[in-house]
C-alpha positions in Angstrom: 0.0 0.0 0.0 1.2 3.5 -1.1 0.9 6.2 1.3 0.8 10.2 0.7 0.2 13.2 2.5 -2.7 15.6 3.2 -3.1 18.8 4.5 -5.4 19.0 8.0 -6.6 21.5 10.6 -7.4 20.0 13.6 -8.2 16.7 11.5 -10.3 18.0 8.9 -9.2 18.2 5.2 -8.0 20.9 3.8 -6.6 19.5 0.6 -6.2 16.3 -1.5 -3.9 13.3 -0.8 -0.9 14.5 -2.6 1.8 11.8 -3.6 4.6 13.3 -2.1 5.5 15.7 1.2 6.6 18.2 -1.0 3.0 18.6 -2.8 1.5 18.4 0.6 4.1 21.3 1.5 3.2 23.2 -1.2 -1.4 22.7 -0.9 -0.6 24.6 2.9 1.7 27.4 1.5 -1.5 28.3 -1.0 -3.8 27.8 1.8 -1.3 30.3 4.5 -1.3 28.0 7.0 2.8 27.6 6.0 5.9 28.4 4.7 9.4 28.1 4.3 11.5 30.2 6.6 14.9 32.3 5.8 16.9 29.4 6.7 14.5 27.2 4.1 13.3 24.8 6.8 9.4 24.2 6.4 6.9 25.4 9.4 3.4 25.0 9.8 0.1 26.9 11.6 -0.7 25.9 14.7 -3.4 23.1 14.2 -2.2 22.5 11.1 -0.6 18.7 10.3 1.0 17.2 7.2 -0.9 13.7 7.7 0.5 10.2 5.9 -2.9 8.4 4.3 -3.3 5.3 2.0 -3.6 6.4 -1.1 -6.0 3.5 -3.0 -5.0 2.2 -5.9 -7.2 -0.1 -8.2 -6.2 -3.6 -8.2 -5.3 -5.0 -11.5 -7.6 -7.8 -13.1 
């Protein structure tokens, strides 16, 4: 099973399951709840998580 990441606010959904941490990274950036600091490390809102979720794939037949 595949896992990506999703942005949440207290656990509600803010954003898609995104394949990557990066896209996740990116979704709260547009939504302001983060950024990238001076120093290029990667902070978050308060209430705000980067959660890991399956990501469902069709099985093949």
């Amino acid at each position: 099973m595949r896992y990506g990441f999703r942005v949440e606010l207290f656990g509600r959904p803010l954003a898609p399951i995104r394949d990557n941490i990066d896209e996740a990274q990116q979704d709260a950036v547009r939504l302001k709840m983060g950024d990238f600091d001076e120093d290029g490390r990667f902070y978050l809102d308060v209430g705000v998580e980067l959660q890991p979720r399956p990501i469902r794939t069709a099985k093949a037949a």
